[in-house]
N, C-alpha and C positions, 0 to 999 in steps of 0.2 A: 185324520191326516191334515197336515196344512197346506196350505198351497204352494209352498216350496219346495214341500216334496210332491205335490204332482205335479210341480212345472218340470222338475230335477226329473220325475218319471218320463215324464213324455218326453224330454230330450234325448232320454237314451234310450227310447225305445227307438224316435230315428234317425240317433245318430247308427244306433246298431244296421239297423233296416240301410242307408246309404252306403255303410262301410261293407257291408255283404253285398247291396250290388257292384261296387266296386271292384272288389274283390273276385267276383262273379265274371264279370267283363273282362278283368285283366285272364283270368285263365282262359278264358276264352280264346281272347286276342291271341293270348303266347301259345296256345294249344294248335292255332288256327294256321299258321304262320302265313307267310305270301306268296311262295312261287305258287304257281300252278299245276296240278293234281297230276298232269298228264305229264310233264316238263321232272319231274324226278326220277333217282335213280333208287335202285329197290331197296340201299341202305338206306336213304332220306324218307322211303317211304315208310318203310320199317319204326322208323323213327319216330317218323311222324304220328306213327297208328297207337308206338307207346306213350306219347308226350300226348297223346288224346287220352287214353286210359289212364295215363296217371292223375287228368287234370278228372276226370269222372272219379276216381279214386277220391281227391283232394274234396271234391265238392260234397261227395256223400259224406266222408270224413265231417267235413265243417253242416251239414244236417244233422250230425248225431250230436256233434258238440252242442249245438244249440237244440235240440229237446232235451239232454240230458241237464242245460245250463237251464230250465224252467224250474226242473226240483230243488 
């Protein structure tokens, strides 16, 4: 190997590694959202509890993507 390709290695290993936690935090964030837990009404909550499961969905999603992207 030459050194240009493990410099080209190591960058995207974290570039990947940054773009995932990014990614990571932004679901978070928009999963999370702002009012307060007590202050909703039982559709917002409703809502809220699927926009949490979908973002757990998303994340395992994007876990599989990347062990299966190793092979």
């Amino acid at each position: 190997m030459s050194a240009n390709q493990l410099i080209n290695m190591a960058l995207r290993m974290l570039t990947r590694k940054a773009v995932n936690k990014g990614l990571n935090a932004g679901v978070k964030q928009m999963s999370k959202g702002n009012a307060a837990q007590g202050k909703l009404t039982p559709e917002e909550r409703a809502a809220r509890k699927q926009a949490q499961e979908t973002a757990k969905r998303a994340k395992q999603a994007a876990r599989l993507a990347r062990r299966l992207g190793k092979f």
